[in-house]
C-alpha positions as CSV (number, residue, x, y, z in Angstrom):
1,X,0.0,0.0,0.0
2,X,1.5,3.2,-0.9
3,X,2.2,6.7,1.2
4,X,-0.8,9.3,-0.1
5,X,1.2,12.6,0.2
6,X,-1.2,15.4,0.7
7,X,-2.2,17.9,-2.2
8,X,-0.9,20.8,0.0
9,X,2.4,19.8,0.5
10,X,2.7,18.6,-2.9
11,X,2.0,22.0,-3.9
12,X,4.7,23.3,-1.4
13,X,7.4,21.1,-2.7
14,X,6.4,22.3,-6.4
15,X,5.9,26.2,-5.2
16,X,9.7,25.7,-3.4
17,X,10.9,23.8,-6.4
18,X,9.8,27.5,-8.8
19,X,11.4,29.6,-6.5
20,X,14.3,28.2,-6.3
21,X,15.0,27.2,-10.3
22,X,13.5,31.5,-10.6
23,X,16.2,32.3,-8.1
24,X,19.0,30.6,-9.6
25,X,18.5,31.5,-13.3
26,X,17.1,35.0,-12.5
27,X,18.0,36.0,-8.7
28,X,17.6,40.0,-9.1
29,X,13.6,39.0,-10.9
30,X,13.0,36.8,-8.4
31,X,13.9,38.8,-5.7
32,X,11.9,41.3,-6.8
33,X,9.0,39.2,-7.2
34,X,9.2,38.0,-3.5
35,X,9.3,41.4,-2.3
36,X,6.7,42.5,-4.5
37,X,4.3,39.1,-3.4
38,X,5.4,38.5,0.4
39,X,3.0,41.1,1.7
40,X,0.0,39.5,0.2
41,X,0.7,36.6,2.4
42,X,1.8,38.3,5.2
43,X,-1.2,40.2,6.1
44,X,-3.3,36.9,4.9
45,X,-1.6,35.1,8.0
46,X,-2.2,38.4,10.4
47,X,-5.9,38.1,9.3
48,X,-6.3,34.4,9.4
49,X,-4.6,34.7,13.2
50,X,-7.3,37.4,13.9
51,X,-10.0,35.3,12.6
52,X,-9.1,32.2,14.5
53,X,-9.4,33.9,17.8
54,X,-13.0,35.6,17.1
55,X,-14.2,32.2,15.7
56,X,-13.2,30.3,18.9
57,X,-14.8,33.5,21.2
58,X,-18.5,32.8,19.4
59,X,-18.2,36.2,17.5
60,X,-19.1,34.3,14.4
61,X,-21.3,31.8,15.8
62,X,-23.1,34.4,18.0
63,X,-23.2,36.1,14.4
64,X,-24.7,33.1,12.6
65,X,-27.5,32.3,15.8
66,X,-28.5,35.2,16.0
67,X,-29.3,36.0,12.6
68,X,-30.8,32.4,12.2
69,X,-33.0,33.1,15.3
70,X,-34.1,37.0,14.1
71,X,-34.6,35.6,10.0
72,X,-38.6,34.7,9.7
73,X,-37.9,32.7,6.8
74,X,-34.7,31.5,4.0
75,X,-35.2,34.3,2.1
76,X,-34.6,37.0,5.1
77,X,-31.8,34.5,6.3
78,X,-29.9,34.1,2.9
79,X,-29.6,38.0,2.5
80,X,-28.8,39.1,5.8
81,X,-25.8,36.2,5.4
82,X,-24.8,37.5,2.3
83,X,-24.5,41.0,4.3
84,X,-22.3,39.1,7.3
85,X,-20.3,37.3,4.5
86,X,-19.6,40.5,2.6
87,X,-18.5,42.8,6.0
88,X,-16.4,39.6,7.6
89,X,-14.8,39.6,3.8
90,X,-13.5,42.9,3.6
91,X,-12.4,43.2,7.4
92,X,-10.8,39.9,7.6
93,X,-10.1,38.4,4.1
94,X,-12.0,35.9,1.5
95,X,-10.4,33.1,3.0
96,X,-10.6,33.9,6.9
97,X,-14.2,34.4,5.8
98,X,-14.7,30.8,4.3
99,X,-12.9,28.9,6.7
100,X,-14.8,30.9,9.6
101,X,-17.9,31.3,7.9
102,X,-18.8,28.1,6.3
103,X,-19.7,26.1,9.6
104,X,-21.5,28.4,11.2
105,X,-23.7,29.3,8.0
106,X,-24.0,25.2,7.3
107,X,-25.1,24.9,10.9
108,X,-27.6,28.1,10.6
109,X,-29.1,26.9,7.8
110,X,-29.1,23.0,8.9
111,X,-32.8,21.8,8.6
112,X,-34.1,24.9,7.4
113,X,-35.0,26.9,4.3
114,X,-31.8,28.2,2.7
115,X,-29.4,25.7,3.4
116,X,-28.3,25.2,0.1
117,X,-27.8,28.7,-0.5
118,X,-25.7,29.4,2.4
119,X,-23.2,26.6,1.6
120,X,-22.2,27.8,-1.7
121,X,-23.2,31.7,-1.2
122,X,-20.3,31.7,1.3
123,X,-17.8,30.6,-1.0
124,X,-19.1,33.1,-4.1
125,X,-19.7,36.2,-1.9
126,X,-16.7,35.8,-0.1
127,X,-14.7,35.7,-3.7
128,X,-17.4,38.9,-4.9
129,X,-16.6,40.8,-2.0
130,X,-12.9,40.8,-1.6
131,X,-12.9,43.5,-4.3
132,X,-13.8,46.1,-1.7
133,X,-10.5,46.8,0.4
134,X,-6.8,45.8,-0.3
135,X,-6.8,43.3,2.7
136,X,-9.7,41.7,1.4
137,X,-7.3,39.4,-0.9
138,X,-4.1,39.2,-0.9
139,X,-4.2,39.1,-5.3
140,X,-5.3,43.0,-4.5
141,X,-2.3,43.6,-2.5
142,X,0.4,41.7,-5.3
143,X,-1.2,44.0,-7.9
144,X,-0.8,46.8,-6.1
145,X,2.5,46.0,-5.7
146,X,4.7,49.0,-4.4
147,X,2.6,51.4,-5.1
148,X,1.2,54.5,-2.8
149,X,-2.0,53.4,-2.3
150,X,-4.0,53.9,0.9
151,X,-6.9,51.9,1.9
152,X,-9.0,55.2,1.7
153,X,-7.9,55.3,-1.6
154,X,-8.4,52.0,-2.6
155,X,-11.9,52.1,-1.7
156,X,-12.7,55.3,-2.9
157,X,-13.0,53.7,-6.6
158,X,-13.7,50.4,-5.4
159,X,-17.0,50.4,-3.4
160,X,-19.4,50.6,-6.6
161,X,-17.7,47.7,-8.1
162,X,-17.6,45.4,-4.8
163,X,-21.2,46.6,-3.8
164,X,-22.4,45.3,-7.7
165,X,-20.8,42.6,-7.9
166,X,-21.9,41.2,-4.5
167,X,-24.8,42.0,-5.3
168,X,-25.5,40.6,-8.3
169,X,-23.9,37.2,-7.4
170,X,-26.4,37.5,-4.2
171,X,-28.9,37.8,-6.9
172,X,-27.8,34.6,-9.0
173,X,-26.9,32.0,-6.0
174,X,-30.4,32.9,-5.1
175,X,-32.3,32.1,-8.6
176,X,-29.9,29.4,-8.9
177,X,-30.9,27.9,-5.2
178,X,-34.6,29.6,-5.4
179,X,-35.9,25.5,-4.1
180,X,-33.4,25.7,-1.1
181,X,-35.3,28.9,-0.4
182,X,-38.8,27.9,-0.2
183,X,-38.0,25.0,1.6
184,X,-40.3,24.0,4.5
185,X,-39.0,25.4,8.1
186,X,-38.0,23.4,11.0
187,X,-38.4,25.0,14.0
188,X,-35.4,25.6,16.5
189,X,-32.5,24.3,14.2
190,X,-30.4,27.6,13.4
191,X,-27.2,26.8,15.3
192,X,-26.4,23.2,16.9
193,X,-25.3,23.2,20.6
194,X,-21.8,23.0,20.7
195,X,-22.0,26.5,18.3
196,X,-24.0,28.0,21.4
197,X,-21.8,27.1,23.7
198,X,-19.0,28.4,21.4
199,X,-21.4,32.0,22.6
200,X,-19.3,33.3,25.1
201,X,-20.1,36.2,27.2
202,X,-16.8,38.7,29.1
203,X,-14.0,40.5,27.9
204,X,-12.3,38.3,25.6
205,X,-14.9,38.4,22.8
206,X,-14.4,42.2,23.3
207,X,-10.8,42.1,23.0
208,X,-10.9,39.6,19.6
209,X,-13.8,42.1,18.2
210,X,-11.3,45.1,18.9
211,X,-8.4,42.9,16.8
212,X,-11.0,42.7,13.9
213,X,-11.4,46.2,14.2
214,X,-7.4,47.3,14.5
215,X,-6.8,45.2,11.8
216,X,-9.4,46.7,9.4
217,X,-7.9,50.3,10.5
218,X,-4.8,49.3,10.0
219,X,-5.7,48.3,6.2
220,X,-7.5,51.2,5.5
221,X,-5.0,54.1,7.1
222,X,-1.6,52.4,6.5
223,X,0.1,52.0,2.8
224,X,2.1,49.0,3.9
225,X,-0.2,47.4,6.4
226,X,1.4,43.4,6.5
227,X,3.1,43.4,9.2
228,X,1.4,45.7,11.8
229,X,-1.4,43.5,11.0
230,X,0.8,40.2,11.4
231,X,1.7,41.7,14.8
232,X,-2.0,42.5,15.9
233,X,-2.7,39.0,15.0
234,X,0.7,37.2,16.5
235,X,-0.2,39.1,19.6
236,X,-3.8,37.7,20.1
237,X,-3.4,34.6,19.4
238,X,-0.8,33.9,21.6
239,X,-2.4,35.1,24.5
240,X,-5.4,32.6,23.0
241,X,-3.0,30.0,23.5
242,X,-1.6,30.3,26.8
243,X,-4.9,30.6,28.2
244,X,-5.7,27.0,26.7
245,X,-8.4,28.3,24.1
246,X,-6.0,26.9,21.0
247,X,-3.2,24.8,20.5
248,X,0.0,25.6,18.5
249,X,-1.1,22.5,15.8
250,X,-5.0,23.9,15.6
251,X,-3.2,27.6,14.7
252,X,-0.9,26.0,11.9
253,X,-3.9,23.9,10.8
254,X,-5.8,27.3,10.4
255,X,-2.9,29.4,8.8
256,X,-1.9,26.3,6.2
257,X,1.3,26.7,5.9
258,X,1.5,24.4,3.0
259,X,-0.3,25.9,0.8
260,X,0.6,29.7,1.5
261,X,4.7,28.1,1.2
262,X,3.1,26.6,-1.7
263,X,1.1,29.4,-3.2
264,X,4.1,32.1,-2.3
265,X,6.8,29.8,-4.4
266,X,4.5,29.3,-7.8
267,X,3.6,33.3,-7.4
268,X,7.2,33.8,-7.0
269,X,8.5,31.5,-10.1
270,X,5.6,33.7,-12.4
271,X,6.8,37.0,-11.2
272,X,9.5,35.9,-12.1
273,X,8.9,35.1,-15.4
274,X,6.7,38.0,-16.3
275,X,9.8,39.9,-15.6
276,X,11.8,38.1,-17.8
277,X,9.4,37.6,-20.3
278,X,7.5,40.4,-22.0
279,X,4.6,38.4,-23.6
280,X,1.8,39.1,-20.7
281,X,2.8,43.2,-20.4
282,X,2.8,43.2,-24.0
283,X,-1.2,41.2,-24.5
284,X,-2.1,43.5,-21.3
285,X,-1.1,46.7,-23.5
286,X,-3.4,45.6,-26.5
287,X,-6.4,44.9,-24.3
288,X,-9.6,47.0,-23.9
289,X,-10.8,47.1,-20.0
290,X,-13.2,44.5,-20.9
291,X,-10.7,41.7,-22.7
292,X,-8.0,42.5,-19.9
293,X,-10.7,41.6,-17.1
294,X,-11.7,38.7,-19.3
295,X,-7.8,37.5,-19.5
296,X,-7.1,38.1,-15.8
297,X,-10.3,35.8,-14.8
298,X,-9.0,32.8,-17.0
299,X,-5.3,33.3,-15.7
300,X,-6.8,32.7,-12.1
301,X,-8.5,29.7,-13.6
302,X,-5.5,28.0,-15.0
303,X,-3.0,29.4,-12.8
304,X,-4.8,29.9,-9.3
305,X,-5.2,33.7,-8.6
306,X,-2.2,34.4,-6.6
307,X,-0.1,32.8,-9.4
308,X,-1.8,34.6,-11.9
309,X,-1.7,38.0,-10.0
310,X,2.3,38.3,-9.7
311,X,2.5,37.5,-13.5
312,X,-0.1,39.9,-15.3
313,X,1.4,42.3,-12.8
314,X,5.4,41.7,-12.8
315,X,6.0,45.2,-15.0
316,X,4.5,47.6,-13.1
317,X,4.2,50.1,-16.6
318,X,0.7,48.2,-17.7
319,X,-1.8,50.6,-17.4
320,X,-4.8,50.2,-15.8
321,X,-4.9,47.5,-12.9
322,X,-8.4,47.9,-12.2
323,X,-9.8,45.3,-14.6
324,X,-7.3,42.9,-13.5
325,X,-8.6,43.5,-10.0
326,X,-11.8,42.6,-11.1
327,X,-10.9,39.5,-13.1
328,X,-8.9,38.1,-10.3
329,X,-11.5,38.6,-7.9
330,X,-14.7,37.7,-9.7
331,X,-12.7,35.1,-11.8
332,X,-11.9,32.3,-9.6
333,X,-16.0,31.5,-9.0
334,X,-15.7,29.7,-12.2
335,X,-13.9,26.8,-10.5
336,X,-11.8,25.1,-7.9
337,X,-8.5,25.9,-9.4
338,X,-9.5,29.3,-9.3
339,X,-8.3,30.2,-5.3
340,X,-7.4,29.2,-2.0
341,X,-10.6,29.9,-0.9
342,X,-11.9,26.7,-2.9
343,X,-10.6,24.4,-1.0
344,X,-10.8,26.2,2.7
345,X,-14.1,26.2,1.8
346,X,-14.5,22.1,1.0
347,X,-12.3,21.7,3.9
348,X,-14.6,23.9,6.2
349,X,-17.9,22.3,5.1
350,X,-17.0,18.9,5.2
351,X,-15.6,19.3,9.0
352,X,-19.4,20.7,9.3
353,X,-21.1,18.2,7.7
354,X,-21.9,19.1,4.6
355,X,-21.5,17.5,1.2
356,X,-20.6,20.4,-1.1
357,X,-21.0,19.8,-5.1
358,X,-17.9,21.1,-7.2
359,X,-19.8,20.7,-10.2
360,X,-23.0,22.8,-8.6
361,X,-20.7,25.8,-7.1
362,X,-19.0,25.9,-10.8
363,X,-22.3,25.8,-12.4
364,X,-23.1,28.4,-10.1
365,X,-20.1,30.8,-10.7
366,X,-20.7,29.7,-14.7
367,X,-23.2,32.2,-14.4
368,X,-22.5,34.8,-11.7
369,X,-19.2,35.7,-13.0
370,X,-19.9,37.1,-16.1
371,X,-22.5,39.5,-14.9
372,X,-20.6,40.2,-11.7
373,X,-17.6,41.4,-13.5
374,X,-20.1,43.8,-15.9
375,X,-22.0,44.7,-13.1
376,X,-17.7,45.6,-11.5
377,X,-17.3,47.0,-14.6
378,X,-19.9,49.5,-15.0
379,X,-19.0,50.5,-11.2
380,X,-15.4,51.4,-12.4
381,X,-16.8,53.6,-15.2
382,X,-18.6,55.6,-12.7
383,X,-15.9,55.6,-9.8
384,X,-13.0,55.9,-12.4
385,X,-10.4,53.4,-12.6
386,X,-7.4,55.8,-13.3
């Protein structure tokens, strides 16, 4: 019987493997890839951290009972999730939100109307809504690269195109799940009892709300925000531990270190060659908005978005990085390969107890991510994207 090697560290050996063969034949464009990538994963870890602590103080679960106890039926209780998945997104990061979120939504909606539409409306608002800050995913933070850009900023031409695309994908997992919706109601089932008792009551909730709430300030004020956040989170989540509310293997279980070692070494090996190589600058200078938004979506398909983010933007002289904002956002709904949050997402639901469909959440995204990224679109014409 043979040794199954896990898919993460299979993807770590490969992403090592890149970045070494990039350093070796092209150390000053790799180096300048890493410095230009490690951020993004940085302030993914500081926010991952963050989120670990307020998921094991009930801030999420209180989140999720409450709005299953207050939401008369699975209409009321898909969109006020959708409004809890799209704020925990762009305070804490598509994937925190997925691997925080998922349970408690499965268990909210367990037995009741708009079950269905929970489980997969996590994973494609969470993608739709990490266009709305910088933090909100890390490809946002490798295209932006070095450049002076403050959160303020940021979101100053971003909050139309976030606010239509999460809503129109609202909108489409909703059709799309319209019989989970109607769905007869069983009284009392919104959160199971180990999520209440997850509700706790004191000062520590208080303390991991005011981390969520240092770390979204910190995004939104600071131009280079990685490691203050990385400290905010370090800083929590060690005082989680020594009071016996984690363990050192549950916090490397939620960070994944594999697959951000992983992730960070293929992102790396691309930067590198889109330094070296001026094929993707060149295709990025032909485009119209619309065809570069289109390319950037199919790059995150083929490459995984992080990947596909330090390529299309190794030169920084490529114009307009909006629409690749919005195809490596929107993009990846289209199918597993697409980001990390895929597979935090399988990982979480299983553990909960569902049995997501890969086939339904692509069918899904098949349609929510072309009118997403018009609807992202037609908020960057109004905003300006320049």
């Amino acid at each position: 019987m043979g040794v199954r090697i896990p898919v993460s560290w299979l993807l770590a050996a490969l992403g090592v493997a890149g970045a070494a063969v990039a350093f070796l034949l092209r150390p000053a464009d790799a180096l300048a890839s890493a410095s230009q990538d490690y951020p993004a994963f940085v302030l993914v870890a500081g926010l991952l951290l963050i989120g670990l602590v307020a998921g094991d103080e009930g801030l999420f679960s209180a989140a999720g009972g409450w709005l299953g106890r207050i939401a008369p039926n699975g209409v009321a209780l898909f969109a006020g999730a959708a409004i809890m998945i799209g704020l925990v997104t762009a305070t804490l990061n598509l994937d925190t939100s997925v691997a925080f979120l998922t349970p408690v939504l499965v268990y909210a909606g367990r037995n009741r109307a708009g079950g269905e539409a929970l489980l997969y409306g996590c994973l494609m608002l969470s993608n739709a809504g990490s266009l709305l800050l910088p933090g909100a995913n890390l490809t946002n933070l490798i295209v932006l690269g070095h450049k002076e850009l403050s959160g303020r900023q940021f979101l100053a031409v971003s909050w139309l195109p976030a606010l239509g695309a999460l809503g129109v994908t609202t909108v489409v997992v909703g059709v799309l799940e319209r019989r989970s919706l109607r769905a007869p109601e069983v009284a009392g089932c919104s959160v199971d009892e180990a999520q209440e008792r997850a509700i706790r009551a004191g000062l520590w909730p208080l303390i991991a709300l005011a981390a969520i709430v240092a770390g979204t300030l910190l995004v939104l004020v600071l131009g280079a925000p990685a490691i203050p956040v990385l400290g905010v989170g370090v800083a929590v989540v060690v005082v989680h531990v020594v009071r016996g509310r984690s363990t050192t293997g549950e916090v490397l279980e939620v960070l994944g270190l594999p697959l951000l070692i992983g992730l960070f070494g293929v992102a790396v090996a691309l930067g590198t060659v889109g330094r070296a190589w001026s094929g993707p600058a060149a295709l990025l200078g032909h485009l119209d908005t619309e065809g570069t938004a289109v390319l950037a979506a199919a790059s995150a398909v083929v490459f995984n978005n992080l990947p596909a983010a330090s390529l299309l933007a190794a030169r920084a002289a490529h114009g307009d990085f909006w629409p690749i904002l919005v195809g490596l956002n929107l993009g990846p709904n289209l199918c597993v390969t697409g980001s990390l949050a895929w597979l935090l997402w399988l990982r979480a639901a299983r553990r909960a107890g569902a049995t997501p469909s890969l086939a339904r959440a692509s069918l899904i995204g098949a349609v929510a991510v072309p009118l997403s990224m018009a609807a992202a679109l037609a908020g960057l014409a109004v905003t300006g994207s320049r």
